[in-house]
C-alpha positions as CSV (number, residue, x, y, z in Angstrom):
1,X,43.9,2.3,9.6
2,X,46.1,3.1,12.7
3,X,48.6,5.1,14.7
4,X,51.1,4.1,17.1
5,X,52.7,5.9,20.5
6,X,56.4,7.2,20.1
7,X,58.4,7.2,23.3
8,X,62.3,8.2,23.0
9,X,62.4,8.6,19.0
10,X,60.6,4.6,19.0
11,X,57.4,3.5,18.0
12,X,56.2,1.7,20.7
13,X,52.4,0.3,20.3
14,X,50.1,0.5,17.7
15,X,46.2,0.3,17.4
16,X,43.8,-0.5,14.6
17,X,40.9,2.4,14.3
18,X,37.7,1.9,12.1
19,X,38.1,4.0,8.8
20,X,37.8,7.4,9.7
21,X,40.0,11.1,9.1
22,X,42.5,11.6,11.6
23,X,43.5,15.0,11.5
24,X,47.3,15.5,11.5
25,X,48.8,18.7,14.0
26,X,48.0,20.0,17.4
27,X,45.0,17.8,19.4
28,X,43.2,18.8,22.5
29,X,43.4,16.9,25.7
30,X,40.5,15.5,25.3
31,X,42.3,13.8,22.1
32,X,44.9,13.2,23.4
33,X,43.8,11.2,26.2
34,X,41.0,8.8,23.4
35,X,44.3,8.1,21.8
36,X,46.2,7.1,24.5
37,X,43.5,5.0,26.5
38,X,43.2,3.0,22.7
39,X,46.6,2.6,23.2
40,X,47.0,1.6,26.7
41,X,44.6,-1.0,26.2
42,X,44.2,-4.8,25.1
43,X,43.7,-4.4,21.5
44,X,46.7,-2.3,20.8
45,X,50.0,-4.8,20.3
46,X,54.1,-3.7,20.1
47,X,55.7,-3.1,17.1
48,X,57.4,-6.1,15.6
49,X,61.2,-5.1,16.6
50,X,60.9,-2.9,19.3
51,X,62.9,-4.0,22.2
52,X,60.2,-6.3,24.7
53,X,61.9,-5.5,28.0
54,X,60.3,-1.4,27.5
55,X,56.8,-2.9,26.3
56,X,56.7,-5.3,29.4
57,X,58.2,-2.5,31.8
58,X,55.1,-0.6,30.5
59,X,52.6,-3.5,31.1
60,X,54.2,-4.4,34.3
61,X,53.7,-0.5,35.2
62,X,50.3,-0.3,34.1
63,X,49.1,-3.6,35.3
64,X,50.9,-2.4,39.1
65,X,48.7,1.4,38.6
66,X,45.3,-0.6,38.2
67,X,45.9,-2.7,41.3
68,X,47.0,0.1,43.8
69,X,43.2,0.3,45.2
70,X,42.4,3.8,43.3
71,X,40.7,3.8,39.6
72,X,43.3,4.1,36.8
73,X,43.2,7.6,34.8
74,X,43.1,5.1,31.5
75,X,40.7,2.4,31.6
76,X,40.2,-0.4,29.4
77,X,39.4,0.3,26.1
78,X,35.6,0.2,25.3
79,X,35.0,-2.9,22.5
80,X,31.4,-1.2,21.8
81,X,30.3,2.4,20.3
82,X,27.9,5.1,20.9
83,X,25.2,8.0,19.7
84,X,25.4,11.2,20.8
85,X,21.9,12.5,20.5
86,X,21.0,16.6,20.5
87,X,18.7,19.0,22.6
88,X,18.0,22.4,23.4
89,X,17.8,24.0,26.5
90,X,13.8,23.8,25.4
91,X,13.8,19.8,25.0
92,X,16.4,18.4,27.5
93,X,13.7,18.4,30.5
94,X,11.4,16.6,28.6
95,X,14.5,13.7,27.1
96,X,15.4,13.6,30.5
97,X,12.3,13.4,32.4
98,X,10.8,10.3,29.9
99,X,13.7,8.9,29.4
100,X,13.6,9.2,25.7
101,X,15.5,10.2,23.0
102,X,14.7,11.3,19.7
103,X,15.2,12.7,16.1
104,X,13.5,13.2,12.7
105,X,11.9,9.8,11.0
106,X,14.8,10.3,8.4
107,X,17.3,9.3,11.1
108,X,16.0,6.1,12.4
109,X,17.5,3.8,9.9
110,X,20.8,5.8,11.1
111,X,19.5,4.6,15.0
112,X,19.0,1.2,13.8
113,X,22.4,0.3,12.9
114,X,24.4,2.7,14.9
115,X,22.4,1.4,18.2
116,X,22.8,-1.6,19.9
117,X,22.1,-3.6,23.8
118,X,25.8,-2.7,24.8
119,X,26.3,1.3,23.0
120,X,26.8,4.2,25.2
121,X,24.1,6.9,25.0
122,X,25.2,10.8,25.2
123,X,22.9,13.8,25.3
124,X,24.6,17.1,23.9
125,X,22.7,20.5,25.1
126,X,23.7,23.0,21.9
127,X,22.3,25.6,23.7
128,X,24.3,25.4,27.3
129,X,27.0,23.5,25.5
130,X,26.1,20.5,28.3
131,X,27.5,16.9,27.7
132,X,25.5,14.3,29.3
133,X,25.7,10.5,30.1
134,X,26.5,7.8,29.3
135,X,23.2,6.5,29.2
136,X,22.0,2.5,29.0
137,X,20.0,1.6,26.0
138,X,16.5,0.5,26.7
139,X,15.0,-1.5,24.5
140,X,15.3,-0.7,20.6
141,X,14.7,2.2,18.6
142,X,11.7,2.5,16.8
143,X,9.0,5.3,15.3
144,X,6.4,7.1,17.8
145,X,7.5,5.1,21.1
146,X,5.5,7.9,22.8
147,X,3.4,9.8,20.1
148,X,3.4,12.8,22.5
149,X,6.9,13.6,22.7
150,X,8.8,16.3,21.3
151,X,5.2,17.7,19.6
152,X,5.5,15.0,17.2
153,X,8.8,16.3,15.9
154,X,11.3,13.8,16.6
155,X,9.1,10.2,16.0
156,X,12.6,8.5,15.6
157,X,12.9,7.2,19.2
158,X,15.1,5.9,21.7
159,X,14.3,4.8,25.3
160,X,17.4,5.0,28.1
161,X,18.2,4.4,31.5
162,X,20.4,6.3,34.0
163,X,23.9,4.8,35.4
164,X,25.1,5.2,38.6
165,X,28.0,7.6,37.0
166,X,25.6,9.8,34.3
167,X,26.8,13.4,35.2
168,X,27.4,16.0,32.8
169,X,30.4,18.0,31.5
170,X,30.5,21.5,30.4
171,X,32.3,22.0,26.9
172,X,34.0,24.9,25.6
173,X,33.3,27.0,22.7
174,X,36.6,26.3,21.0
175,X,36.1,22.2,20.9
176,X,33.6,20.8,17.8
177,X,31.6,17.6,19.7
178,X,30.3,15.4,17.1
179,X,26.3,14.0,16.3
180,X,25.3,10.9,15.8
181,X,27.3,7.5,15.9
182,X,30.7,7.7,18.0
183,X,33.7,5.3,17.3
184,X,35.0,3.7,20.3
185,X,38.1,6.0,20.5
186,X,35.7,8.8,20.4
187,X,33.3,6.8,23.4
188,X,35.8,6.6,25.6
189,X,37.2,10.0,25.1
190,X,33.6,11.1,26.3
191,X,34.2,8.9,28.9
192,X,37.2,10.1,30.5
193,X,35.8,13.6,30.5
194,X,33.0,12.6,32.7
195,X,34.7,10.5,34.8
196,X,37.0,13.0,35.3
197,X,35.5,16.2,35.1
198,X,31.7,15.7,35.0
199,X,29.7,16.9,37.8
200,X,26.2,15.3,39.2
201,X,23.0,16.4,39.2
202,X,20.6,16.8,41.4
203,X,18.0,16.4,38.7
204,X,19.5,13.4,37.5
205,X,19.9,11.8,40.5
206,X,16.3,12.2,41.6
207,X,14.8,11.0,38.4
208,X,17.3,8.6,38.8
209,X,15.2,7.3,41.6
210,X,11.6,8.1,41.1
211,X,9.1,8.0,44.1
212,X,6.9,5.6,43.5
């Protein structure tokens, strides 16, 4: 499965995607912009007969942005995937302040495979409709990594670390954000957001940087 960019009535690139619906019709920026960093970046190729001069022009132009000494509005594409992980306003101090994520038992086999060294980590508050992250996995996910937690709801666990760039990212009523494992056009789409438009926190920061 693909899609491909059209400039002046011509396909110009393509990009392979893992199986998954597309939906056909209007998208939302933040759509837009996943589908256009896929195909701005390495993995995408020109389609066989389009003149080379435009898709060099582009790569010339592109290649010319990410030198100019200021951070390119499209980055590279990201070759691993993600997990957004949920929370209430109740639970997010407490995933926050141990560093630890976690779900039902019936979800770790879900964690297991979705979950690796390299995956971005994203914690979505339902209740303030609150992106956060990304996040750096910590270890590997396992049952009852801290027996306390969560009341013993959510033994399906998940230890993280902050980045220097975790911020969060207020979403609007009228966009769907999806649980659970996150395609790489999906990742980076969460990416650009908080790059973009994501805002520290204080809270962040200092747990960030616990006193000793």
């Amino acid at each position: 499965l693909g899609f491909s960019l059209w400039k002046n009535d011509q396909e110009v690139r393509s990009v392979p995607l893992p199986l998954r619906r597309i939906n056909q019709g209007p998208c939302d920026d933040f759509r837009v912009k996943g589908f256009l960093q896929a195909l701005h970046s390495n993995t995408s190729t020109p389609i066989i007969g389009f003149p080379p001069n435009i898709c060099q022009e582009e790569t010339s132009q592109n290649t010319q942005d990410s030198n100019d000494g200021t951070e390119s509005a499209i980055s590279t594409h990201s070759t691993t995937a993600g997990f957004v992980f949920l929370c209430s306003q109740k639970t997010r101090q407490e995933v926050l302040q141990k560093r630890l994520f976690g779900l039902p038992s019936s979800r770790l086999d879900t964690m297991t495979k979705s979950i690796d060294p390299s995956s971005k980590l994203f914690l979505w508050d339902t209740t303030e409709r609150k992106l956060y992250g990304p996040f750096q996995v910590e270890g590997t996910c396992c049952l009852d990594l801290d027996p306390t937690a969560f009341d013993g709801k959510f033994p399906a666990q998940q230890r993280f670390s902050f980045t220097d760039i975790s911020r969060y990212i207020e979403i609007s009523r009228n966009r769907r954000l999806q649980f659970g494992p996150c395609d790489a056009i999906q990742v980076d789409t969460l990416l650009y957001g908080l790059r973009n438009d994501g805002r520290p926190i204080s809270q962040i920061q200092s747990m960030h940087h616990p006193e000793e």
